[in-house]
N, C-alpha and C positions, 0 to 999 in steps of 0.2 A: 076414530075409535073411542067409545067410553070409558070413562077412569074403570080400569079392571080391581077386581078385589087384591089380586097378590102381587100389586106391584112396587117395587122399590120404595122405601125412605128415599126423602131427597137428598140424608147427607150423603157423604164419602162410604165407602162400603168397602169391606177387607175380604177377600179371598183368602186361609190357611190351605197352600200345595202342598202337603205331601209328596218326595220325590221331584219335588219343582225343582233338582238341580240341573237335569237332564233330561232327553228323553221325550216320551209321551209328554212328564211332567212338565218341563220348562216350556216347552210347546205352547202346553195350555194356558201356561202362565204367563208367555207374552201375549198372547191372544184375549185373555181376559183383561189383562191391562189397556190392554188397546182400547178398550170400549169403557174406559175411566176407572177401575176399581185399582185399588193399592193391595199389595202382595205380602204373604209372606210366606217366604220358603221355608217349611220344616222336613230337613234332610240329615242324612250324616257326612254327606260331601263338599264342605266347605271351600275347597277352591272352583268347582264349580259351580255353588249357591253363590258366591260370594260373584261372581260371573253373569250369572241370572240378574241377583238384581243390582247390578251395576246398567245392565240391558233395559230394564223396566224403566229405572231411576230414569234414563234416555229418552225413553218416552211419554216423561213429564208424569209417572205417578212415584209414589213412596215404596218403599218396597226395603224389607228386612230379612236377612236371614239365621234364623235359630236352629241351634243343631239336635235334632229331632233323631229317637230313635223309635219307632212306631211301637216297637217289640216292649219299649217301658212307659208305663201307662202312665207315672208319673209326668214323663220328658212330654207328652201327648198333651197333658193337662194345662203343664207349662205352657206348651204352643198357642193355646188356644185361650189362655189369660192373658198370653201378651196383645189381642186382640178386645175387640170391643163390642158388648153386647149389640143388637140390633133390634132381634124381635122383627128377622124376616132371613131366609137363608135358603141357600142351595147346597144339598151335598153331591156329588156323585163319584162314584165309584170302580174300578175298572175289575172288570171279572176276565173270564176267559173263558173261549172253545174247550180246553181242558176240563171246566165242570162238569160234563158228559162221562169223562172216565177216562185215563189213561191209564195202565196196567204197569208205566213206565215211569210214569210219575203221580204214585198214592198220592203221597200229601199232598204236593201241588194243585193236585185235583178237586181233592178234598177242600183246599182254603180257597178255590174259585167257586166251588158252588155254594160254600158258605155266604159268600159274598153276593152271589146272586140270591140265594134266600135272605141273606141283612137287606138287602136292596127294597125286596117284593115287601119284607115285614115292616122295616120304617119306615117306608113312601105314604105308610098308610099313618102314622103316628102322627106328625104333626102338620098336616098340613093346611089345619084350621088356625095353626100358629103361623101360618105364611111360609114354613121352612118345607121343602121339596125335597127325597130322596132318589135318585133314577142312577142309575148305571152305563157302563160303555163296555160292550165288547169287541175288541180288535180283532181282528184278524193278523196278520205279522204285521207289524211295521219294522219299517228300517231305520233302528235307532243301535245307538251304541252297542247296547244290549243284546241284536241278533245278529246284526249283518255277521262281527265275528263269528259266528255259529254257520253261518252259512256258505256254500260254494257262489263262487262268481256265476256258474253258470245256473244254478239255482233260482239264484236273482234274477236275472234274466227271463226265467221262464218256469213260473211259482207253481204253476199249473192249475189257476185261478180261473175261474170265468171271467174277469175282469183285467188279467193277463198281468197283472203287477202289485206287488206289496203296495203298501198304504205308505202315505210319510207322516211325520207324527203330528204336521201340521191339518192335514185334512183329518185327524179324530180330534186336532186342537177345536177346532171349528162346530164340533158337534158339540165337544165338552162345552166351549163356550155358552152356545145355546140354553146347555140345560141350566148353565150358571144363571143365564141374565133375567131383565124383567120380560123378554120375550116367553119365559117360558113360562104362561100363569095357568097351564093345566094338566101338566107329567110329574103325578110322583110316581114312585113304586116301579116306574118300566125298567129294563135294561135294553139299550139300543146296540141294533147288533150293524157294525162298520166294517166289515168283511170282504168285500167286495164280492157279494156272491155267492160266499163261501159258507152258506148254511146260521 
């Protein structure tokens, strides 16, 4: 294959997770370590970040966690000083089915299809600076966060064309993707990991 335009610096290169303490998050944050990047979780769940990269640390990268509150732009700013310029990057995003419209849940809805419109509008902004914007939409997975929501027999039979939730490690696997030097021609997309499911 020829040397591609948008591909990695040869140093060490940092991941900033949001929500890496669990979850979708930590998912993708073992996932991305695996494939050589160092980590660093910006959460507000420190016995669980503190978890996380004890896990990464394991699999021989560095990995820190800062406790991140997304909601204060300052704390956001912080996160992402404690990192290292590059001048090459990957963002992505995770939206939701909900930005279509729930009647049951306004805002919710509302901050998913923001996120799919930040997605489409900065894919396009820098990606002559090598930096990537794309998205992931799920479908349910079963992570901390829903299985409690849900009935045992639910689980069982989601009513999916694919016949089963997602685990957070097969949308880990997509995020990963969009993270790495594999990906040198998606920005702007949002990929939809639904099994199916529209």
């Amino acid at each position: 294959m020829p040397d591609l335009r948008f591909a990695a610096p040869k140093e060490r290169r940092v991941s900033v997770i949001t929500g890496g303490s669990r979850g979708i998050g930590r998912a993708a944050a073992l996932r991305i370590a695996e494939e050589g990047r160092d980590i660093v979780i910006a959460d507000v769940l420190a016995e669980e970040g503190s978890k996380t990269v004890a896990d990464i640390e394991a699999l021989g990268q560095k990995a820190i966690y800062i406790e991140t509150d997304v909601s204060d732009e300052a704390a956001v700013h912080a996160a992402v000083d404690a990192t290292i310029e590059r001048g090459w990057g990957r963002c992505v995003s995770i939206t939701s089915g909900a930005r279509v419209g729930s009647p049951n849940h306004v805002p919710y809805s509302v901050s998913k299809a923001a996120v799919f419109s930040f997605v489409g509008s900065l894919g396009g902004a820098w990606p002559k600076e090598n930096v990537f914007v794309n998205g992931v939409e799920p479908g349910r997975a079963l992570t901390d966060m829903v299985v409690p929501r849900c009935s045992e027999e639910h689980i069982k039979n989601p009513g999916i064309p694919i016949g089963r939730y997602s685990d957070a490690n097969e949308l880990a696997e997509v995020i990963e993707f969009l993270c790495s030097e594999r990906n040198t021609y998606t920005s702007g997309a949002v990929w939809s990991v639904k099994g199916q499911t529209g």
